[in-house]
C-alpha positions as CSV (number, residue, x, y, z in Angstrom):
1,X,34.4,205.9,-64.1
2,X,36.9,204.4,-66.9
3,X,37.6,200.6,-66.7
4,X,41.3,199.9,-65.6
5,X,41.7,196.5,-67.6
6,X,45.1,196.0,-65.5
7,X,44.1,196.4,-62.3
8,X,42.5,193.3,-60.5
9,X,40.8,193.1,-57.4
10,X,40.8,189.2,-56.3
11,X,38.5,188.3,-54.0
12,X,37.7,185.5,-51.3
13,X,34.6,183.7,-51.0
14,X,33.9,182.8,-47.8
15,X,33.7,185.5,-45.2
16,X,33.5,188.4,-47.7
17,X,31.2,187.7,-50.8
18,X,29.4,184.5,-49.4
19,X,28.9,183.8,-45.4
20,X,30.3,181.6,-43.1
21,X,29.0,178.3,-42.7
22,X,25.4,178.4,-41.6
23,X,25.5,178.2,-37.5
24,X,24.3,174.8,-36.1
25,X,25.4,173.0,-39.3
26,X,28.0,170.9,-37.6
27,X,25.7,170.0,-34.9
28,X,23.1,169.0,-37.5
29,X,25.8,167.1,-39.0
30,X,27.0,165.6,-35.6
31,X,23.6,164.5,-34.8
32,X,23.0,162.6,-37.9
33,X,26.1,160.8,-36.6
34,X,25.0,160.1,-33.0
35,X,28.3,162.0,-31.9
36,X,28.9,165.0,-30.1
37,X,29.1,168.1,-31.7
38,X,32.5,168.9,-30.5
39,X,34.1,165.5,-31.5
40,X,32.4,165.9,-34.7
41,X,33.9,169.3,-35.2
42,X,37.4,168.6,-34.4
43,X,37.3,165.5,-37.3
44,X,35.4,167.9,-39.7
45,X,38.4,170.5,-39.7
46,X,41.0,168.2,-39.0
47,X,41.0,166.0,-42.4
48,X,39.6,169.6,-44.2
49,X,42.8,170.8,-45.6
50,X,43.4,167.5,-48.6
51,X,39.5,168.2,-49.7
52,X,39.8,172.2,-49.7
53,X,43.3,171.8,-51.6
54,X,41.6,169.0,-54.4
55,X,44.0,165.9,-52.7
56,X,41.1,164.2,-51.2
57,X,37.8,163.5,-53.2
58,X,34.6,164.0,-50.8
59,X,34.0,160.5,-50.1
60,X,37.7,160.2,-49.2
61,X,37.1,163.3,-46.7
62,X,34.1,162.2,-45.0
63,X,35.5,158.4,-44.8
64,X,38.1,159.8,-42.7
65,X,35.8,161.8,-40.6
66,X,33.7,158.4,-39.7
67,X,36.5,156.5,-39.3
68,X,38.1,159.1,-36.9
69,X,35.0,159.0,-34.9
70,X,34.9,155.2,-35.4
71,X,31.7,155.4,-36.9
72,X,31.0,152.9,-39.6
73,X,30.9,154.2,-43.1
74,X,28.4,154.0,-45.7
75,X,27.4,155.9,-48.6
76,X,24.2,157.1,-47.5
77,X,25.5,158.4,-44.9
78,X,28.9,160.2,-46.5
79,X,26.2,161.3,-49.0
80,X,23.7,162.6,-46.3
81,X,26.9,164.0,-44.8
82,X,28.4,165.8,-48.2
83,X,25.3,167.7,-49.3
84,X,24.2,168.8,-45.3
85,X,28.3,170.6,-45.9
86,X,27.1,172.3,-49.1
87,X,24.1,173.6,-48.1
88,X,25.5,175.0,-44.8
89,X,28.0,176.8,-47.2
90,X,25.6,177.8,-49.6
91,X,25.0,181.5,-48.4
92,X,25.7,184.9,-50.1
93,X,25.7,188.5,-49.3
94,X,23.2,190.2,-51.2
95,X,25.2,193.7,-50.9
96,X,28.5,192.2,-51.9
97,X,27.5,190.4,-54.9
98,X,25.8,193.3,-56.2
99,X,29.4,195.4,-55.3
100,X,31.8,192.9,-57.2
101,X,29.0,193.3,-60.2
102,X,29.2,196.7,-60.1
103,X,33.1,196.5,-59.7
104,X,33.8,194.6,-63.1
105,X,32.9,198.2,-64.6
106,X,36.0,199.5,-62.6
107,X,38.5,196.7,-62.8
108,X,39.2,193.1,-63.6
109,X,37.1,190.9,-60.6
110,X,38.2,187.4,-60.1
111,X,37.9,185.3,-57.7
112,X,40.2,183.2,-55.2
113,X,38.4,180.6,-52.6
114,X,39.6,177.7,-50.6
115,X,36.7,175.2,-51.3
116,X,36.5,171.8,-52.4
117,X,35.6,170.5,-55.9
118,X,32.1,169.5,-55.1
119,X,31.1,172.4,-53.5
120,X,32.3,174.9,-56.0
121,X,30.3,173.2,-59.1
122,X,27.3,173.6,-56.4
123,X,28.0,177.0,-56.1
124,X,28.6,178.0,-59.4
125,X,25.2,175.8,-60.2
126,X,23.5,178.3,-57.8
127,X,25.5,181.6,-58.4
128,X,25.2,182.3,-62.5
129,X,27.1,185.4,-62.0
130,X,30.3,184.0,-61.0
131,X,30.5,183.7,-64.3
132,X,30.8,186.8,-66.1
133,X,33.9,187.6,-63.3
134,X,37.2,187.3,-65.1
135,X,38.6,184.5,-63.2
136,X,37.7,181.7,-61.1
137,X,40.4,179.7,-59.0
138,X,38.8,177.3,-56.8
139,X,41.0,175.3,-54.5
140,X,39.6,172.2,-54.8
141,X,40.1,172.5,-58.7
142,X,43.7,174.3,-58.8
143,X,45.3,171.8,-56.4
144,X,46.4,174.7,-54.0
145,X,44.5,176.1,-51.0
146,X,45.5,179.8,-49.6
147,X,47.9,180.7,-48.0
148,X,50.1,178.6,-50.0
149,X,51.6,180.4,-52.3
150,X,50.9,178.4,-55.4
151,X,47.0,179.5,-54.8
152,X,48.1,183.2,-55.7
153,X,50.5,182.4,-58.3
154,X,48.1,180.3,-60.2
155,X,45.9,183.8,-60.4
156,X,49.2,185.8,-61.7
157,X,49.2,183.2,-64.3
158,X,45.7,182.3,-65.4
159,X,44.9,186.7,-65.5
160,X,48.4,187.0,-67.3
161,X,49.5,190.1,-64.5
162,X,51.7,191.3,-62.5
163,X,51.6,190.8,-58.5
164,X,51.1,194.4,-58.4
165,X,48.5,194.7,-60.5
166,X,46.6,192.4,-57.6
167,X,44.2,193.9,-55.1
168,X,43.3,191.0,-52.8
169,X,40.6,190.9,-50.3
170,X,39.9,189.0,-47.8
171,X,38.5,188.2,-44.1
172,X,42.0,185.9,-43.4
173,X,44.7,188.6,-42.6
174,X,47.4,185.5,-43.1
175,X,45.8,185.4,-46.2
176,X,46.4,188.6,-47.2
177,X,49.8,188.6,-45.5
178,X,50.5,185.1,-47.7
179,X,49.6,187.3,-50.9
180,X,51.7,190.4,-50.1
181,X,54.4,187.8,-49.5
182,X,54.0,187.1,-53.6
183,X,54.0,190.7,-54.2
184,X,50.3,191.5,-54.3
185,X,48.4,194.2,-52.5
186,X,46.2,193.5,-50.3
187,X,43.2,194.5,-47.9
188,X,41.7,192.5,-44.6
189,X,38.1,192.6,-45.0
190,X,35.9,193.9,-42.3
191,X,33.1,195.8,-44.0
192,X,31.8,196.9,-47.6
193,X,32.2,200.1,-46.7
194,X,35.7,199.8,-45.1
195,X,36.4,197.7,-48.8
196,X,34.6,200.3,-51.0
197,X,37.1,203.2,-49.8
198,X,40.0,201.0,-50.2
199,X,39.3,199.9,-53.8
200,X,38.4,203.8,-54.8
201,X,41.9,204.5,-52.9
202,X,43.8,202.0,-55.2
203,X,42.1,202.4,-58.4
């Protein structure tokens, strides 16, 4: 099939081309803490948003976790603490990754993920092929975390496109409402295959 240089299909990370966070990871993390798991889990998302959106550095993330738990803080244990989080994010889909591969002979592929700083030089350490997509926007890096709108628009920018030339995908459906909102198209992801027809539909 011909290559449509200005058409792009922006993807998400989590949820779609990578997994969720690997289940029993906050307990893990919890128990290292001597906490319960659901205390632990409730300050874990509740200071997230500043360290997905690049505001917060780690060790200013997981100081607020501790000292929301009033737990003392130390940086063996923030440390301990930060790479346990990377790893339990570490995990890709096989399937998908070969898909978007395959895509880039289609389309533009870039990608869109709310994720801190630290975690997205791990994963780009561990994922070579994110770099040969056409784009990269990493929260953590661009100062803006979906859905705000300054996430998308920083993608219009860096790939020098239209809104309409934007296919987004992702598991979030305010997500994907958030980038319709700046014009793009967009699709909630529930499976490869569901995806795979509504890429061929667009392109």
């Amino acid at each position: 099939m011909p290559t449509d240089r200005h058409r792009i299909v922006l993807f998400d990370l989590f949820g779609v081309i990578a997994r969720h966070q690997r289940p029993g990871a906050l307990e893990k993390m919890a128990a290292h803490c001597h906490t319960s798991a659901d205390a632990f889990t409730t300050a874990y998302w509740k200071h997230r948003p500043p360290y997905d959106a690049g505001r917060h550095t780690a060790s200013a993330y997981w100081t607020d976790v501790l000292n929301s738990l009033s737990l003392p803080v130390d940086p063996g244990t923030t440390e301990e603490l930060r790479l346990t989080d990377i790893d339990s994010w570490s995990r890709v889909d096989d399937r998908m990754v070969t898909y978007v591969r395959d895509l880039r002979d289609r389309a533009r592929v870039a990608l869109l993920s709310n994720i801190p700083a630290d975690h997205a030089d791990a994963f780009l350490a561990a994922q070579p092929w994110l770099h040969d997509l056409d784009h990269m926007a990493f929260s953590g890096k661009i100062g803006a975390a979906k859905p705000d709108p300054a996430a998308f628009q920083h993608c219009i920018v860096a790939l020098r496109a239209a809104p309409a030339d934007f296919l987004f995908v992702d598991d979030r459906e305010e997500n994907v409402r958030a980038a319709q909102a700046v014009g793009m198209n967009g699709h909630v992801f529930q499976s490869q295959d569901d995806l795979a027809a509504a890429v061929d539909a667009w392109l």
